[in-house]
C-alpha positions in Angstrom: -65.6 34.8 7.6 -63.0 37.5 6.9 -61.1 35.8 10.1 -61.1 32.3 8.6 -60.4 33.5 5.2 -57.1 35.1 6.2 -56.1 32.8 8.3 -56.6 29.9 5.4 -54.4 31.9 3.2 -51.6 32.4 6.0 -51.7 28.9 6.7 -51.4 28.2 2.8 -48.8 31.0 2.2 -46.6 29.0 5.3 -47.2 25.6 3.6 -45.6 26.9 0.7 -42.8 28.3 1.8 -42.0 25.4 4.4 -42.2 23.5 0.8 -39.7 25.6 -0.8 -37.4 25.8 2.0 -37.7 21.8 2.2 -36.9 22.1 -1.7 -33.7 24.0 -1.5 -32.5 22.3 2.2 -32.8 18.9 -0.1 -29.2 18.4 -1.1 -27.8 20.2 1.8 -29.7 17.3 4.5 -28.6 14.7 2.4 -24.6 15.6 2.3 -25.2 16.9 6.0 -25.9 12.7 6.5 -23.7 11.2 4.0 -21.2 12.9 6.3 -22.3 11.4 9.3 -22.4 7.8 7.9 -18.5 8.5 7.0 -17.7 9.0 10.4 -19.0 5.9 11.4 -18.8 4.3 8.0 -20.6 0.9 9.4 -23.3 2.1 10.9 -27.5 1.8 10.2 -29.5 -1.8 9.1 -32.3 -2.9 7.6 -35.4 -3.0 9.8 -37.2 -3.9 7.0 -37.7 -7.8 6.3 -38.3 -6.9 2.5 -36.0 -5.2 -0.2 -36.5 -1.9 -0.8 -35.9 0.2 -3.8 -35.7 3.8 -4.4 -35.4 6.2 -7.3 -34.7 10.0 -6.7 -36.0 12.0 -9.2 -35.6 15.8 -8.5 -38.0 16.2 -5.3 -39.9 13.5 -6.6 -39.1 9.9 -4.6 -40.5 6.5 -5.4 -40.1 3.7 -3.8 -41.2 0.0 -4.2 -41.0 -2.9 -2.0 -40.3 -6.7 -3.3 -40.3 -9.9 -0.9 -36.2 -11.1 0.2 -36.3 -13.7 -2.7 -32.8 -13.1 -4.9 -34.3 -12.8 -8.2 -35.6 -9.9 -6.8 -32.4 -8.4 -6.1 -32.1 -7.1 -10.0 -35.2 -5.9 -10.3 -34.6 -3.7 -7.1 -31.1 -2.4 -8.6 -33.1 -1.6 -12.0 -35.8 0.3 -10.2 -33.1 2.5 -8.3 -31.1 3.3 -10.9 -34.3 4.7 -13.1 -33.6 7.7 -10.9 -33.0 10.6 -12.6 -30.7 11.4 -9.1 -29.7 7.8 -8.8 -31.0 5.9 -6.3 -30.9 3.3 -3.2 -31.6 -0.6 -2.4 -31.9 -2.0 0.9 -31.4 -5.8 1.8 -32.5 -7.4 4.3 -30.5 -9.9 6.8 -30.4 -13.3 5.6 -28.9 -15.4 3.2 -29.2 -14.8 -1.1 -27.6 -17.6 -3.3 -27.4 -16.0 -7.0 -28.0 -18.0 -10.2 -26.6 -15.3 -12.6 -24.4 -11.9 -11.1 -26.1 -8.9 -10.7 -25.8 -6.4 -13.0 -24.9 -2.4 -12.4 -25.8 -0.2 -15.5 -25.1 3.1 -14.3 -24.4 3.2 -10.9 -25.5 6.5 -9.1 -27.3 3.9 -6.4 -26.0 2.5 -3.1 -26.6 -0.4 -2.0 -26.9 -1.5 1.5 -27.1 -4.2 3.6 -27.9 -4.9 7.6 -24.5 -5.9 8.1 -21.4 -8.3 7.0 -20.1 -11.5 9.1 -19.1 -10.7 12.4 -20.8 -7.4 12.3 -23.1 -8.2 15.3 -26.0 -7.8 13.2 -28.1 -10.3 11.5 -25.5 -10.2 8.0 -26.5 -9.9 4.4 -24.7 -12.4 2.3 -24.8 -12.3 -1.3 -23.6 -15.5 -2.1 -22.9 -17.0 -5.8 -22.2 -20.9 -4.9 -22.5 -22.1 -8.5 -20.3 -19.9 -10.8 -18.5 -16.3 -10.6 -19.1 -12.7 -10.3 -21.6 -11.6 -7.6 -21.6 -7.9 -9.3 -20.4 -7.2 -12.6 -20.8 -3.9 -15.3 -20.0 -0.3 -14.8 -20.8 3.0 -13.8 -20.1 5.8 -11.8 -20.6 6.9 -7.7 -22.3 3.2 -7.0 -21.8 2.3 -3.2 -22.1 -0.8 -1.9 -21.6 -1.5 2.0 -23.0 -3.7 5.0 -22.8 -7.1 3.3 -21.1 -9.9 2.7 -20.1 -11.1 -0.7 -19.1 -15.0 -1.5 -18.3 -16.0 -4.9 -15.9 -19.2 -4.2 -15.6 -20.2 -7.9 -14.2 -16.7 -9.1 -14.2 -13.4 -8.6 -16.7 -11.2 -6.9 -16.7 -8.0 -8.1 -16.2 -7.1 -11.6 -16.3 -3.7 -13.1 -15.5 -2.1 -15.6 -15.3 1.3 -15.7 -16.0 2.2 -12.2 -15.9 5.8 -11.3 -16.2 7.7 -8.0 -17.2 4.2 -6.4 -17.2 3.5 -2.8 -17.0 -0.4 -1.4 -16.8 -0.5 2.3 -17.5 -2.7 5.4 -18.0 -5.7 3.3 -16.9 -9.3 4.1 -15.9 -10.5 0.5 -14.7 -14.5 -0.2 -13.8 -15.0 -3.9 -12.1 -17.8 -5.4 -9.8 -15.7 -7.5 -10.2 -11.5 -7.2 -12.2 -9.8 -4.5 -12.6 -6.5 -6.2 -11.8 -5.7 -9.8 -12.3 -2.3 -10.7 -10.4 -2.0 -14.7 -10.2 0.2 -17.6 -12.3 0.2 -20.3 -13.0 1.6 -24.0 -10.6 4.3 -22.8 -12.1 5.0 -19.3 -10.1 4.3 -16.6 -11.8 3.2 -13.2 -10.6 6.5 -10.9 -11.8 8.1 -7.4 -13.1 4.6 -5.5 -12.7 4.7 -2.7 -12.0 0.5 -0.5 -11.8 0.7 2.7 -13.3 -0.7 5.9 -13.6 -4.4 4.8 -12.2 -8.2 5.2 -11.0 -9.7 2.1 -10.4 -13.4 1.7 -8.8 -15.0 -1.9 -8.6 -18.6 -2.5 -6.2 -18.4 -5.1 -2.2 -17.9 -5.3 -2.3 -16.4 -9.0 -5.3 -13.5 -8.7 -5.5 -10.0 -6.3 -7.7 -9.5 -3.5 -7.9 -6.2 -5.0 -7.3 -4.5 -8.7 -7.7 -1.4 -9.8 -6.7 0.4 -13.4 -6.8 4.0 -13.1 -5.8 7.2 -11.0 -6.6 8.5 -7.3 -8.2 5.9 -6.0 -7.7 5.0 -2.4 -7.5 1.3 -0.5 -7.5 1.7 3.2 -8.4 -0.3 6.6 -8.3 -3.6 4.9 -7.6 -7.0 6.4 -6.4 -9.0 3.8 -6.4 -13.2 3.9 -4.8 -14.4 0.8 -2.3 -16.3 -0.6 -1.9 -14.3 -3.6 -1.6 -10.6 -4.1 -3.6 -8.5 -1.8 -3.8 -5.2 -4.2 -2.4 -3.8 -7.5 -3.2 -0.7 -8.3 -1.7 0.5 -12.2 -2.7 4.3 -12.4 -1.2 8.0 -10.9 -1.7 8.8 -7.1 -3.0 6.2 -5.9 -3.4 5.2 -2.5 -2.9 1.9 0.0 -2.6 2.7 3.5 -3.9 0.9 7.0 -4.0 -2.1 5.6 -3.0 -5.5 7.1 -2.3 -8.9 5.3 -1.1 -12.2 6.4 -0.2 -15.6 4.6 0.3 -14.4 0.8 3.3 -15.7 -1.0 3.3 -13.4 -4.6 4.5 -9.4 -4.2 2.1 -8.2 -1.5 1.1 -4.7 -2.4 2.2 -3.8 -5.9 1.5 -0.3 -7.5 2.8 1.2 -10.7 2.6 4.4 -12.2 3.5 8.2 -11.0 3.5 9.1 -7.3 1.4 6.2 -5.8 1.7 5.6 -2.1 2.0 3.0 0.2 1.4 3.7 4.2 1.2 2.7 7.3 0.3 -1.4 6.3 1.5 -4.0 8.2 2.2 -7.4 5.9 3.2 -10.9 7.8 4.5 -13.9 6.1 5.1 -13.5 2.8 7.8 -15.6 2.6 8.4 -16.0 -1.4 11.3 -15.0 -3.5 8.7 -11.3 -4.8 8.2 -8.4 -2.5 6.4 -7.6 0.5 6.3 -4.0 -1.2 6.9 -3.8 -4.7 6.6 0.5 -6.5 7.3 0.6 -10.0 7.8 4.7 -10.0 7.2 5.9 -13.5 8.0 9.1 -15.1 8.9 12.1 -13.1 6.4 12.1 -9.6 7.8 10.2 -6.8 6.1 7.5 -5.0 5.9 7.4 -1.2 6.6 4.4 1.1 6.5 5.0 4.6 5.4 3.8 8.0 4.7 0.3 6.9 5.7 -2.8 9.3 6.8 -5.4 7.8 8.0 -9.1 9.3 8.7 -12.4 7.6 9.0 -11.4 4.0 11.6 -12.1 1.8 12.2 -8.8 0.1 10.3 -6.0 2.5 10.2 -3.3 -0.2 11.3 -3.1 -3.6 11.7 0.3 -5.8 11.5 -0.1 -9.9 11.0 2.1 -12.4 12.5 5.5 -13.9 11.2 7.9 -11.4 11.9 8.7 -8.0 10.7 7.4 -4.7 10.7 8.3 -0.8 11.0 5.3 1.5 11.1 6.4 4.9 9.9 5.1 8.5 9.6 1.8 8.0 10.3 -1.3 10.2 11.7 -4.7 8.8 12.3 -7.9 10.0 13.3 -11.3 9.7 13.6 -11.0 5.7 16.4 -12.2 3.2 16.6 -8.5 1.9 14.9 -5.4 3.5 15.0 -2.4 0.8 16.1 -2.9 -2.6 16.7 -0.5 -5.3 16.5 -1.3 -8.7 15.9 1.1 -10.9 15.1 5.2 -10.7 17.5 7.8 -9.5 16.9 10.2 -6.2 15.3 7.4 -4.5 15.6 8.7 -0.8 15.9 5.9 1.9 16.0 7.0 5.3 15.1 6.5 8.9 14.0 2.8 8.5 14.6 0.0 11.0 15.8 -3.2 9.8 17.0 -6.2 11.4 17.6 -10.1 11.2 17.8 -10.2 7.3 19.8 -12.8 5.6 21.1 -10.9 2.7 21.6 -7.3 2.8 19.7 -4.8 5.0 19.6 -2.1 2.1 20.6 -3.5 -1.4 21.2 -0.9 -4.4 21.4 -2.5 -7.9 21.0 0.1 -10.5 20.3 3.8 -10.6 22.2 7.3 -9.2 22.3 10.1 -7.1 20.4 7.7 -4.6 20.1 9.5 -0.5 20.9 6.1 2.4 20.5 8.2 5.6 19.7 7.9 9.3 18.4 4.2 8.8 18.9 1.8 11.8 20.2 -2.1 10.7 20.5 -4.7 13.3 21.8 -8.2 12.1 20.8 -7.2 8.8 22.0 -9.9 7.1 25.6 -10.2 5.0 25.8 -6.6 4.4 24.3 -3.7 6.0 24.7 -1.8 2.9 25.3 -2.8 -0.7 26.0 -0.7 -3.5 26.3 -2.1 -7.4 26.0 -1.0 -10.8 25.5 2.8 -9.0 27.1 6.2 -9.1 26.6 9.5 -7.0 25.1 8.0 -3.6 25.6 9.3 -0.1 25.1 6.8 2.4 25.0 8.9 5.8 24.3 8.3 9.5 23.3 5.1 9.6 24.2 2.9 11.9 25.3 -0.7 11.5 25.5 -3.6 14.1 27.0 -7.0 13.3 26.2 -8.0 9.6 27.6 -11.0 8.9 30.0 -9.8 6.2 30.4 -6.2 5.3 29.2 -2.6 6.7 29.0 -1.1 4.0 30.2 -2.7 0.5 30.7 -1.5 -2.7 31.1 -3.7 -6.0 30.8 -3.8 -10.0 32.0 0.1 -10.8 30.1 1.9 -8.0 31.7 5.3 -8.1 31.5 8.9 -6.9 29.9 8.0 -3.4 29.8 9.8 -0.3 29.9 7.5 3.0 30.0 9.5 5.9 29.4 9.8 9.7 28.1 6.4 9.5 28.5 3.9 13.0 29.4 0.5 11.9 30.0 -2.2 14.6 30.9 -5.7 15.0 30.8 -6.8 11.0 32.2 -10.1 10.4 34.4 -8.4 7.2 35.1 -5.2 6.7 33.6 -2.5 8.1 34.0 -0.5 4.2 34.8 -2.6 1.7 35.7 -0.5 -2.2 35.8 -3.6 -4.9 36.2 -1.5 -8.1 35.2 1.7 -7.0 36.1 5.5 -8.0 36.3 8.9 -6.7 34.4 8.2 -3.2 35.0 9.9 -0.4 34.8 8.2 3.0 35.0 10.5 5.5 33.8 11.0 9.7 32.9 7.4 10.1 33.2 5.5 13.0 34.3 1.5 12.9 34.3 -0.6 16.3 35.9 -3.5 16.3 35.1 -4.9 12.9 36.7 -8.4 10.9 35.0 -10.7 13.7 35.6 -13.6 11.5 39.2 -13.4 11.7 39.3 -13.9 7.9 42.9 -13.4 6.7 41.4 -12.1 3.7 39.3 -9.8 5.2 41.1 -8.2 8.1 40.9 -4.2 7.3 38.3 -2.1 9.1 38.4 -0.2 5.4 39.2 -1.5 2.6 39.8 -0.2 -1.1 40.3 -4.0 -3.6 40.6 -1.8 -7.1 39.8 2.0 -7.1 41.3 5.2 -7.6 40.8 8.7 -6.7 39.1 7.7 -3.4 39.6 9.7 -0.2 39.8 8.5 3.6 40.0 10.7 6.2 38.9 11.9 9.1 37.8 8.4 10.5 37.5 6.9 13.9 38.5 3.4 13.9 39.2 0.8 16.5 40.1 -2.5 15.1 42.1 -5.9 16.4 45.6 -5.3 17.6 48.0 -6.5 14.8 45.1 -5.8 12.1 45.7 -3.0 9.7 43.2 -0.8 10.0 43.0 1.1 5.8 44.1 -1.1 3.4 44.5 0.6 -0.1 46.4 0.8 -3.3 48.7 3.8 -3.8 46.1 6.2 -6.1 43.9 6.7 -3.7 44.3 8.7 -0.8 44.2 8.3 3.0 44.4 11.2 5.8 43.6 12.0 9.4 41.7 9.6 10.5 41.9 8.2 14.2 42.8 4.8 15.5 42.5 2.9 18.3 43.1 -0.9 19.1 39.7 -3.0 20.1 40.2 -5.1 23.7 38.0 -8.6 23.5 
């Protein structure tokens, strides 16, 4: 009896420490999987052919089942988010037409599907056929994923405030706005998290995604639109891996302090806005890099008071590739651009502006154009056959540096000054520009209206019986090195 009597309390003393230790291993074996799942973001269905809801509640986890009908689809949403630790609802595959959208109080929950369109699994589509809004209302840390969302009257997501959301390996179809994430009563929708999705808009005048706040992130989207594909207004924000085809409105537009934009590749967005389009406020400065861009009309345009870095990028077939209009110490270097129409790089307002190291190929009438600008080095870039100019600058540009830049085979001049001050030129190298022949525009450099300016130290070969500086008498020219072109 004494036997059995200790070994009844051992096994009881065991029990309750395996309890305890399951207790306080809780929260460590559910981060341990969330981490998992974000490694392979798209993974896990819904073996269940019913829709599941659970609440967490401290240890405590109740769950309730409800036959795949859509008017059960609320009720499983409330039940979840009764959770004192939020909660979960799983779908089912199969098809749910909505009569009314479904509404998110708190958030807190995730919801999941067994898959989107094309996932290779039997997909969950939420579908709202006879007015808009699939989800709608606000909250915090909601997730939904593995599902397909159709709402071809309007838009499909709708909330306001969303906080520490994450929407991912959806299919979403909307008639105006995919995903609206905005501001409201003061709180601005920050820290959600896009990514991993297709995203289809019918309409020209909405976004495929909106978002009003700060650090929130839009990544690995393939956008279908012929409207805007995101706009994000907020600080340090994030669009990156992104790919878009068909819209005709500025592609990606974000506005605010130090936003990003990187590594997106954007076809056909052949209107007279942006492929591109930063408004850089105050004093952070946005980031544009790595992004491929072909068939646009303006690739990427730079607004704004503050500063921005626009590096790395690749350009083609557009009517303008980078344009500045607006900020100072906007830094524009080492991008590719070719077969524009207008002007490969195209300054129209602000100073102190670095052009370096970028690469233009038939980049359209100039390779360079500076107006209504003071202060800017434009260095080591090289230039090949724009139709007009090199490098051009117009409308009291002054106090430039242009230097050791390669420009070849331009139509016009290779360096044209048209009422410019106190630049210095110097260490370029011109081949064998004025292709045209124009008898106006015969000078490998070139100074219209200036004074104070400086040329020397300049390789240049040019046509036999073609001056190679022309200048008026204030300015100065020394040193440089000529040479006559052969044909």
């Amino acid at each position: 009896m004494k036997a059995q009597f200790r070994n009844t309390c051992r096994a009881f003393r065991t029990a309750v420490l395996l309890g305890i230790l399951g207790i306080l291993l809780a929260p460590t074996m559910r981060q341990a999987s969330a981490q998992v799942n974000s490694d392979d973001p798209c993974n896990g269905g819904v073996p269940e052919q019913v829709i599941t809801a659970r609440a967490f509640s401290g240890v405590v986890i109740s769950w309730i089942t409800y036959p795949p009908l859509p008017g059960n689809l609320q009720l499983a949403i409330n039940f979840a988010e009764a959770g004192t630790l939020g909660g979960e609802v799983t779908i089912p595959g199969g098809t749910f037409s909505l009569t009314a959208p479904l509404v998110i109080h708190t958030g807190k929950i995730t919801i999941r599907g067994n898959g989107r369109i094309g996932s290779g699994m039997s997909p969950t589509i939420l579908r709202r056929p006879g007015g808009p809004l699939v989800f709608t209302g606000q909250g915090s840390k909601l997730k939904v994923k593995n599902m397909s969302i159709e709402s071809p009257i309007g838009p499909a997501v709708d909330l306001a405030p969303m906080v520490q959301g994450e929407f991912y390996c959806l299919s979403v179809v909307a008639g105006t706005r995919g995903i609206g994430l905005s501001s409201s009563q003061g709180t601005a929708s920050s820290e959600n998290w896009v990514h991993n999705s297709t995203i289809t808009t019918l309409s020209a005048q909405f976004g495929g995604i909106e978002i009003g706040g700060n650090n929130n992130r839009v990544e690995l989207i393939t956008f279908v639109t012929p409207g805007r594909a995101v706009e994000l207004t907020g600080n340090l924000n994030l669009v990156m891996n992104s790919t878009v085809t068909g819209s005709t409105s500025d592609v990606i537009k974000v506005v605010g302090v130090s936003n990003s934009v990187q590594n997106n590749t954007i076809t056909g967005s052949g209107s007279s806005d942006a492929a591109i389009r930063v408004i850089s406020n105050g004093s952070g400065v946005a980031t544009v890099t790595f992004n491929t861009l072909k068939d646009v009309s303006t690739g990427i345009a730079i607004q704004g008071d503050g500063g921005a870095d626009v590096r790395l990028n690749t350009i083609s077939k557009c009517d303008s590739g980078i344009r500045l209009q607006g900020g100072d110490n906007v830094l524009v270097g080492h991008n590719t651009i070719s077969k524009c129409s207008n002007a490969g790089i195209w300054v129209t307002s602000g100073d102190d502006h670095e052009i370096s190291d970028n690469d233009l190929t038939h980049p359209g009438a100039q390779g360079i154009l500076l107006e209504n600008s003071d202060s800017d080095t434009i260095a080591r870039n090289t230039i090949w056959n724009p139709s007009r100019e090199g490098i051009w600058t117009r409308n009291s540009s002054d106090g430039h540096t242009i230097e050791e830049n390669e420009i070849q085979l331009s139509d016009h001049e290779g360096i044209l000054i048209d009422n410019g001050n106190n630049s210095a030129i110097h260490s370029n190298v011109l081949f064998c520009n004025n292709r045209a022949f124009d008898p106006n525009h015969l000078s490998s450099i070139a100074i219209v209206t200036g004074t104070g300016n400086v040329i020397d130290l300049n390789t240049i070969s040019h046509w036999v019986n073609f001056p190679s500086i022309t200048v008026p008498m204030e300015n100065t020219v020394a040193n440089n090195t000529e040479s006559v072109c052969i044909p």
